[in-house]
C-alpha positions as CSV (number, residue, x, y, z in Angstrom):
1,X,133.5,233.6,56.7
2,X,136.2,234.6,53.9
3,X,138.5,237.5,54.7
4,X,137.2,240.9,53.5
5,X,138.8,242.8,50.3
6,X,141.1,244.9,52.2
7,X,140.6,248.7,51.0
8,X,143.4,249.8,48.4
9,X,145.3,253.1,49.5
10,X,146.5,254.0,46.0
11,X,149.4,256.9,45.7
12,X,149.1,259.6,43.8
13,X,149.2,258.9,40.2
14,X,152.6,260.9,39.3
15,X,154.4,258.8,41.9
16,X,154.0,255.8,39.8
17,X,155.0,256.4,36.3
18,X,154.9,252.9,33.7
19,X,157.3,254.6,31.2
20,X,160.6,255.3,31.8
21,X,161.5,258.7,31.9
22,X,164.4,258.6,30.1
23,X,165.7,256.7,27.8
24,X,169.3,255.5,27.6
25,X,171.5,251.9,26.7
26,X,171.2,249.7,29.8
27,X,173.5,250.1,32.7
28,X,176.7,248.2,34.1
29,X,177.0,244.5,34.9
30,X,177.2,243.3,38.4
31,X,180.5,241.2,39.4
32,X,180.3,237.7,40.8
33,X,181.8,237.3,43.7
34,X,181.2,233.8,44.3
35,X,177.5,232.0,43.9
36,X,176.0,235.8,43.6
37,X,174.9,234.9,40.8
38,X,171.3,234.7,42.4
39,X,171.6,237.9,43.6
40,X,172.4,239.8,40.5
41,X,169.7,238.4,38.5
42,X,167.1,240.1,41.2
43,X,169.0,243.4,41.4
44,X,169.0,243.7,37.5
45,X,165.6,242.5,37.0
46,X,164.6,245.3,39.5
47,X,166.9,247.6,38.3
48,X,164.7,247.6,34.9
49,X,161.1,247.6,36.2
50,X,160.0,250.9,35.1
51,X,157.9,252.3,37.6
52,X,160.4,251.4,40.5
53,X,163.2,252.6,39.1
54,X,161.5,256.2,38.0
55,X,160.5,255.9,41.8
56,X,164.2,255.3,43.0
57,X,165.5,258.1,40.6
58,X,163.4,260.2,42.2
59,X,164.8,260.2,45.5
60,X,161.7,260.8,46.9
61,X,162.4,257.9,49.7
62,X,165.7,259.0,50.8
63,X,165.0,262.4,51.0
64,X,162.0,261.3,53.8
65,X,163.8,258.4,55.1
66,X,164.7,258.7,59.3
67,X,165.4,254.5,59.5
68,X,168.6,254.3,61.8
69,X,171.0,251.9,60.4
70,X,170.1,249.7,57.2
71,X,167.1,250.7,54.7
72,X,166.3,248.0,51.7
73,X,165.0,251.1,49.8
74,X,167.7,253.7,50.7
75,X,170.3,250.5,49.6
76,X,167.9,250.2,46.4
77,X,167.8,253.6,45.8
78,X,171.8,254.1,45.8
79,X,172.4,250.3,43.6
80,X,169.8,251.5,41.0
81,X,171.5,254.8,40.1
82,X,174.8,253.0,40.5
83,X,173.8,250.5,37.6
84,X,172.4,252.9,35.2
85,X,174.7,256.0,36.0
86,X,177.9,254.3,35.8
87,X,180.4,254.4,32.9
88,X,181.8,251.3,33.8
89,X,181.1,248.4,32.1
90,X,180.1,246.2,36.0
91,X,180.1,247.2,39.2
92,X,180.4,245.4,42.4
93,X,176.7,245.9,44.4
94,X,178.8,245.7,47.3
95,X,176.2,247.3,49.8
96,X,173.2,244.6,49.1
97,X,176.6,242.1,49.6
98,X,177.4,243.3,52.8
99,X,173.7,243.6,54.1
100,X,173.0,240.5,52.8
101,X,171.5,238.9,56.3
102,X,169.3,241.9,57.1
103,X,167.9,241.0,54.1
104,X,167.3,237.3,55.0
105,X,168.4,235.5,57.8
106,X,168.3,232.4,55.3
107,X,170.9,233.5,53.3
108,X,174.5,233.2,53.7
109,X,177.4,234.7,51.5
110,X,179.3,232.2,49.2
111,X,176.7,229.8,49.7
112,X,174.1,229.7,46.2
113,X,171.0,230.5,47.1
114,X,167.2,230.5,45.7
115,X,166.8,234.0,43.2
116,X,163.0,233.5,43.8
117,X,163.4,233.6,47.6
118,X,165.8,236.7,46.9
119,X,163.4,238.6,44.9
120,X,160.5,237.9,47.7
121,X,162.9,238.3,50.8
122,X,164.1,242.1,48.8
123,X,160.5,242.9,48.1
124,X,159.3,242.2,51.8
125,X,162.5,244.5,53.4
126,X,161.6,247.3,50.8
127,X,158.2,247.3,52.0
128,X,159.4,247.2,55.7
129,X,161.6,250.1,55.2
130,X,158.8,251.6,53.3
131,X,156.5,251.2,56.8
132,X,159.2,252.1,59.2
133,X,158.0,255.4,60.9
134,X,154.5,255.5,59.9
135,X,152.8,254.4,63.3
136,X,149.6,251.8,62.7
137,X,148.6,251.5,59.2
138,X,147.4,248.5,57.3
139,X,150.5,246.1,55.8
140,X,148.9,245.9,52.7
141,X,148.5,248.1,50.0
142,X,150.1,251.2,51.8
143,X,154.0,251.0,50.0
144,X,155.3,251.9,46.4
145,X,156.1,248.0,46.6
146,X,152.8,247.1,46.9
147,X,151.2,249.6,44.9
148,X,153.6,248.7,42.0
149,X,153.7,244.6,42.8
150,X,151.0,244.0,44.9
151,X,147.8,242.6,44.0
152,X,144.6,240.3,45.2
153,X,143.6,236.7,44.9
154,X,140.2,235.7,45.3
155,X,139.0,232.2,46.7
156,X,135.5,231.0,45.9
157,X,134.2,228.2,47.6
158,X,130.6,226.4,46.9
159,X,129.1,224.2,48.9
160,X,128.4,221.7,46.4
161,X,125.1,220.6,48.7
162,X,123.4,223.7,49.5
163,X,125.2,225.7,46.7
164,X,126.3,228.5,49.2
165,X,129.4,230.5,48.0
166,X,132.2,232.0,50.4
167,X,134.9,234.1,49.3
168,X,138.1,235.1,50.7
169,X,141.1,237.0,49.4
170,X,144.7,237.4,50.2
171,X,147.4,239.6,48.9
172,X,150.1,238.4,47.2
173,X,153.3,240.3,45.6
174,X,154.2,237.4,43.1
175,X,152.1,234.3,42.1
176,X,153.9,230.8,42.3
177,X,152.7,228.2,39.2
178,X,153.1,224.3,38.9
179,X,154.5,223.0,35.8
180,X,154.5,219.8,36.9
181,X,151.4,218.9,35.4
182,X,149.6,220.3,31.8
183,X,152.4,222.4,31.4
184,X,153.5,222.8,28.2
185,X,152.7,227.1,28.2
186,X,152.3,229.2,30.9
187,X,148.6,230.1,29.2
188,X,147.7,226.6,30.0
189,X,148.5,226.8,33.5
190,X,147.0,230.0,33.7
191,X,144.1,228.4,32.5
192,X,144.3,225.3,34.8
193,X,144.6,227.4,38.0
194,X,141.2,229.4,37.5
195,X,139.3,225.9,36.8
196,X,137.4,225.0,39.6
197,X,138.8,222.0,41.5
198,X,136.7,219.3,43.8
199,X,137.3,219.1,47.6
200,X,136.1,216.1,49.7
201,X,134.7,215.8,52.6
202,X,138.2,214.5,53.8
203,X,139.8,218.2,53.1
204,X,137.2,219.3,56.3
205,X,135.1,221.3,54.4
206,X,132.0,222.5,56.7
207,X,129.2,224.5,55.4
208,X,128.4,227.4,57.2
209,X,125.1,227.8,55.9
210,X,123.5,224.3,55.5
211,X,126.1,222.8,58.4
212,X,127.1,220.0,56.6
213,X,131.0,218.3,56.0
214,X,129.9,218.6,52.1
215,X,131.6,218.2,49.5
216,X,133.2,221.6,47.9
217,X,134.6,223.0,44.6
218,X,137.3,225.9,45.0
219,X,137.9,228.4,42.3
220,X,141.2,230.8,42.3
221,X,141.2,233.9,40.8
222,X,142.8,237.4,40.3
223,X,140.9,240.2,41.7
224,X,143.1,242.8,41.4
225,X,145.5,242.2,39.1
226,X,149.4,244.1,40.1
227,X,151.0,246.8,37.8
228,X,153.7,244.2,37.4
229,X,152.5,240.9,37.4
230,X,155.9,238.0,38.9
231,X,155.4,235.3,37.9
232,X,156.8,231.8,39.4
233,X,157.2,228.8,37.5
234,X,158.0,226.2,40.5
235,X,161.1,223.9,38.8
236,X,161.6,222.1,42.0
237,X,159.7,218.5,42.1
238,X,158.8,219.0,45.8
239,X,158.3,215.1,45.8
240,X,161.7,214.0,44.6
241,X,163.7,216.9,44.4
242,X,164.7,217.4,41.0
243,X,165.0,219.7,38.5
244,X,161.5,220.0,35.9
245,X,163.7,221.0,32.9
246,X,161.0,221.1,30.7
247,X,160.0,223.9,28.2
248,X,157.1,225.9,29.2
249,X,156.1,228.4,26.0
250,X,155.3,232.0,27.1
251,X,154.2,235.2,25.4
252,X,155.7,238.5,24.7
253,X,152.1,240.1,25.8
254,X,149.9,238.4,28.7
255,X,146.0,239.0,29.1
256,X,145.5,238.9,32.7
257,X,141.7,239.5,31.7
258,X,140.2,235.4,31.4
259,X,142.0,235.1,34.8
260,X,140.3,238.0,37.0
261,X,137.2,237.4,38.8
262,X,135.7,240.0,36.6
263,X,136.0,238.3,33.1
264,X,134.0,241.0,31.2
265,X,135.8,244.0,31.4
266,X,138.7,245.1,28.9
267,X,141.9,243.5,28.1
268,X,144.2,243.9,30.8
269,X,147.0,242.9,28.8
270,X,151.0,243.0,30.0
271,X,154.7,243.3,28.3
272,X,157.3,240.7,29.3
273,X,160.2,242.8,30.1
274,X,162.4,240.3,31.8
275,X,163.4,236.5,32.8
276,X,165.3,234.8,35.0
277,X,167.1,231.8,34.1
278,X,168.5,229.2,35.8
279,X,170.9,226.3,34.2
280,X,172.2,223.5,36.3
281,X,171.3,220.0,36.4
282,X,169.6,220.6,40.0
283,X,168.1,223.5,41.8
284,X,170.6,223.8,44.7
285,X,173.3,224.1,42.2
286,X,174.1,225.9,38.6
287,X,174.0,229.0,37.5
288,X,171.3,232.3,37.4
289,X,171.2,234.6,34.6
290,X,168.8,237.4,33.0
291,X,167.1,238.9,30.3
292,X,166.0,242.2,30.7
293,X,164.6,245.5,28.4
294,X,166.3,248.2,28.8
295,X,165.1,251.8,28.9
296,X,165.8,252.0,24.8
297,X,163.4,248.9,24.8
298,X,166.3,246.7,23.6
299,X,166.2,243.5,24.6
300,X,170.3,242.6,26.9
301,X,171.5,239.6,28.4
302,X,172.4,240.0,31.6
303,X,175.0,237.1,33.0
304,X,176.9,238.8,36.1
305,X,179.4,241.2,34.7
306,X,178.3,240.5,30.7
307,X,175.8,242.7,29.2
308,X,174.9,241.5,25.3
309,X,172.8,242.7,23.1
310,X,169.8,239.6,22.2
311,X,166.0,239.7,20.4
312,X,163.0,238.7,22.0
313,X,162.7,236.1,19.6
314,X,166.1,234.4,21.9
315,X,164.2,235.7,25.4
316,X,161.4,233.8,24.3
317,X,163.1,230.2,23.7
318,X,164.4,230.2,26.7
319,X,163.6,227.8,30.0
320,X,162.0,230.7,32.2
321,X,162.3,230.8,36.3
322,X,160.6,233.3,36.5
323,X,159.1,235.7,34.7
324,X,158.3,239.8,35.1
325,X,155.3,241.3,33.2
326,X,154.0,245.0,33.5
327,X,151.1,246.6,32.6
């Protein structure tokens, strides 16, 4: 049987505010020290998600906080204000630098790395430092990281011979896509991941409820859809190893709505407010850079210690990593 829907703790609702609370020109640029390039794309795309950063301004963390030794969110909380306090044009986000391997083992300074496996390895040791303290509660849905980035999947599987349905559902904090195939705009493979697809009796498929190795069809979709939606698009061909360079056309405002599991309620529609580029003939080498709205809802280009003003109109012709959306 499919895993239950886990029950959703949700914070109070003046603990997650989706505006910013104040409005100002966007905040320093972050040095390169060497391949950090990956790094500052992820602190700066963070640094301008709206209801984490009201929640970092707040202090609210820090001021509860009794983790001995390094805290993601205390080291969050201190880089965020940094960025949008400071007077000076970059700053160095020395104490994410020097913390980098309690962040990830994975990861080793001077050596480039994968921004996508920063942003998910930052997000998990936030929501670590976020449990730290609070005795037996559930992983899921219990953090400001998960409350603000978190959301469901749901898997639907029919037994294609009796016509019995199982679902499961997992959690996820970002969804990974493949361009690979019908890519040419992130709607289409949007569209291509909530079509059901065929599983064979070779895939081990066994009926609970008839008891046969029957064929299946599997359907993916999102039940509970995040306040800000990460998105993945996957330019690694995990068969050869190179670099998909092709264009894939998204919006300024997403839908989520012909993608829940619910397809009848209102729009659930989101706001692009920053990208993550990457530039380099393969993926283990090249260059990150971002574009992110700042607080004044001007669109900046972010590329390490640079800050320049752009229009959305030059955020949307670019070849997207990845991609951040809020509701």
């Amino acid at each position: 049987k499919g895993m239950a829907l886990p029950q959703r703790i949700p914070f109070p609702p003046e603990e997650i505010c989706m505006d910013w609370q104040k409005r100002q020109r966007p905040g320093a640029g972050l040095f390169n020290l060497g391949n950090t390039c990956y790094i500052n794309v992820i602190l700066q795309c963070l640094t301008y998600t709206p209801p984490l950063a009201n929640y970092l301004l707040s202090h609210e963390h820090s001021q509860s906080c009794q983790q001995q030794g390094f805290c993601m969110m205390c080291t969050m909380e201190a880089h965020v204000r940094k960025v949008l306090c400071s007077s000076a044009s970059a700053i160095l986000p020395g104490a994410v630098l020097r913390d980098l391997k309690f962040i990830g083992e994975e990861f080793e300074y001077g050596r480039q790395e994968n921004a996508y496996e920063f942003l998910r390895c930052t997000l998990s040791a936030m929501h670590r430092a976020c449990l730290s303290g609070r005795g037996n509660v559930s992983p899921q849905e219990t953090t400001i990281i998960y409350q603000i980035f978190g959301g469901f999947m749901k898997y639907r599987v029919t037994c294609l011979s009796c016509l019995a349905v199982v679902d499961s559902y997992k959690a996820f904090l970002d969804v990974s896509l493949d361009i690979k195939v019908r890519a040419s705009s992130l709607i289409t493979v949007l569209e291509d991941c909530v079509t059901p697809k065929q599983l064979d009796q070779k895939e081990g498929f066994r009926c609970s409820k008839c008891k046969k190795k029957a064929a299946a069809s599997k359907k993916v979709t999102v039940h509970h859809a995040p306040r800000v939606l990460t998105l993945c698009l996957e330019r690694a061909d995990q068969q050869t190893g190179t670099k998909i360079s092709k264009f894939v056309e998204y919006p300024e405002y997403l839908d989520l709505r012909p993608y829940m599991s619910d397809t009848a309620g209102e729009p659930l529609l989101c706001s692009l407010y920053a990208i993550v580029v990457h530039s380099g003939d393969t993926c283990l080498e090249g260059h990150f850079l971002c574009y992110t709205k700042a607080s004044n809802g001007l669109w900046y280009k972010m590329d390490d210690e640079f800050v320049d003003n752009c229009d959305i109109h030059t955020v949307l012709r670019q070849q997207a990593y990845l991609l951040f959306y809020a509701r």
